[in-house]
C-alpha positions in Angstrom: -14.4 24.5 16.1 -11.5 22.2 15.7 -11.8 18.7 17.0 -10.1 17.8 20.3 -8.6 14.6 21.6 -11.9 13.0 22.2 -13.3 13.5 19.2 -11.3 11.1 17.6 -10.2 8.8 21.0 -11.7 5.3 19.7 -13.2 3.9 22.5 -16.4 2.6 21.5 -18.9 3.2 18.2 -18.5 6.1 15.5 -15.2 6.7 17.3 -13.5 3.3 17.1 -14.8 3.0 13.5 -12.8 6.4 12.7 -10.0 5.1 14.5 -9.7 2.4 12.4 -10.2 3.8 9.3 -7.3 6.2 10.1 -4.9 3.3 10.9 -6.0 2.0 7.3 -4.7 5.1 5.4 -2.4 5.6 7.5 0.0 3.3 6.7 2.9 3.4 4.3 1.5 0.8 1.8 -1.6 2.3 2.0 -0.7 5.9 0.9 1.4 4.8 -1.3 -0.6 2.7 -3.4 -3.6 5.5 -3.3 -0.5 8.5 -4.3 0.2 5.9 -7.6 -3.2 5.5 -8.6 -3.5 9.2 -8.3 -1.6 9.9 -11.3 -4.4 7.1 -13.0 -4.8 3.5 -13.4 -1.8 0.8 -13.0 -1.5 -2.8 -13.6 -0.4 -5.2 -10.2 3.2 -5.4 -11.4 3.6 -2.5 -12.6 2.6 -1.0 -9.4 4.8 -3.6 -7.5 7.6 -2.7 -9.8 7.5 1.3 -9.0 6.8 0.3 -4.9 9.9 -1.7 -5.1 10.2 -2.5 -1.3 6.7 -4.1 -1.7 6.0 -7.4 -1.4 3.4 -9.3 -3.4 1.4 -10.6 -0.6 1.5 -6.9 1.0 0.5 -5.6 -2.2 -2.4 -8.0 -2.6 -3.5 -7.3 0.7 -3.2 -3.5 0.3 -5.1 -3.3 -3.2 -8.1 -5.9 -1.6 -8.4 -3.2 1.8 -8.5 -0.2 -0.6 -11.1 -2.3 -2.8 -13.4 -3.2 -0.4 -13.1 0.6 1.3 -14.0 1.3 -1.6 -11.2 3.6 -2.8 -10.0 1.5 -5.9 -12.2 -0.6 -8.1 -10.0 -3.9 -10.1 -11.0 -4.3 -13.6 -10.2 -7.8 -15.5 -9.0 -8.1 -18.9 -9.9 -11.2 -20.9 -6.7 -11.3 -22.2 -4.7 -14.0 -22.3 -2.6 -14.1 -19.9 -6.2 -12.5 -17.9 -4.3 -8.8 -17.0 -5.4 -6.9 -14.0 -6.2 -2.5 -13.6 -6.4 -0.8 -10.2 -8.3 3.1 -10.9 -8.9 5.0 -8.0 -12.7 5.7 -7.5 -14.0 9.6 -6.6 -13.8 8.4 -3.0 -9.7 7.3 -3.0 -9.0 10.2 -4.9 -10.9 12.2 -2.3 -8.1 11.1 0.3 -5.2 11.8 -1.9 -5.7 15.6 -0.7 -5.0 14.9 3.5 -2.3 13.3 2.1 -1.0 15.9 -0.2 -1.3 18.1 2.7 0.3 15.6 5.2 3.3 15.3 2.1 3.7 19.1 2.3 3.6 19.7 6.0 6.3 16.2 6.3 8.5 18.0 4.1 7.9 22.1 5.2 9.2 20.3 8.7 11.4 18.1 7.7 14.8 19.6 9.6 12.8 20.9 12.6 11.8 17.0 12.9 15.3 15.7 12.2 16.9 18.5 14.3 14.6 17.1 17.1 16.0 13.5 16.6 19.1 15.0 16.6 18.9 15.8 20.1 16.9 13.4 21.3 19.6 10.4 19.9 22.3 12.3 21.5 20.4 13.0 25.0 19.9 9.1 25.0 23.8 8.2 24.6 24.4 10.0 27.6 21.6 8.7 29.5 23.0 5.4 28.2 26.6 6.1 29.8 25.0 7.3 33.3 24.9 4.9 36.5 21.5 3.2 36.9 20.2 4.0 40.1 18.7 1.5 42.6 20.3 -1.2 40.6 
């Protein structure tokens, strides 16, 4: 059976946990970082260099989340200067398939959705050019 609304409605315990976890992966950093290190293991700025829109601190901060998730274990090289690796673990690359799928559904419905925003923008600039009421 397919879960419903409720299954997933964070509220309180397991539910609020999931909830979380969802906001985690899914946001844009997130994904992205996990669909690089899909491909194998990356070096911090070479990561930051492919992102491009990326900050360092929001890099940092992604990388640490997906670390202690889990999802990506950081190897140190004694080099000098000390040089960084991010691998995805069998869990992260477990999650790189709902996001494959989300990827492939995104793009199969790509001019339905901008067809949609289509009419939705131009429904709103002639709501915008109507006489508020009651004002």
């Amino acid at each position: 059976m397919e879960p419903t609304f409720k299954d997933f409605y964070p509220l309180a315990g397991d539910n609020l946990k999931a909830g979380e976890i969802m906001a985690r992966y899914g946001d844009k950093w997130s994904l992205l970082v996990v669909m690089l290190l899909r491909d194998g293991p990356n070096r911090f700025n070479a990561m930051k260099r492919i992102l491009g829109g990326i900050s360092q601190q929001m890099l940092s901060s992604t990388l640490r989340n997906l670390e202690r998730d889990g999802m990506v274990t950081r190897t140190v090289f004694a080099t000098v200067p000390p040089s960084v690796e991010y691998r995805l673990t069998d869990l992260g690359h477990s999650l790189t398939r709902p996001f494959i799928a989300l990827g492939a559904w995104a793009m199969d419905h790509m001019a339905q959705i901008e067809n949609a925003r289509d009419r939705y923008d131009k429904r709103g600039a002639q709501a915008k050019s109507l006489p508020v009421e009651g004002g």
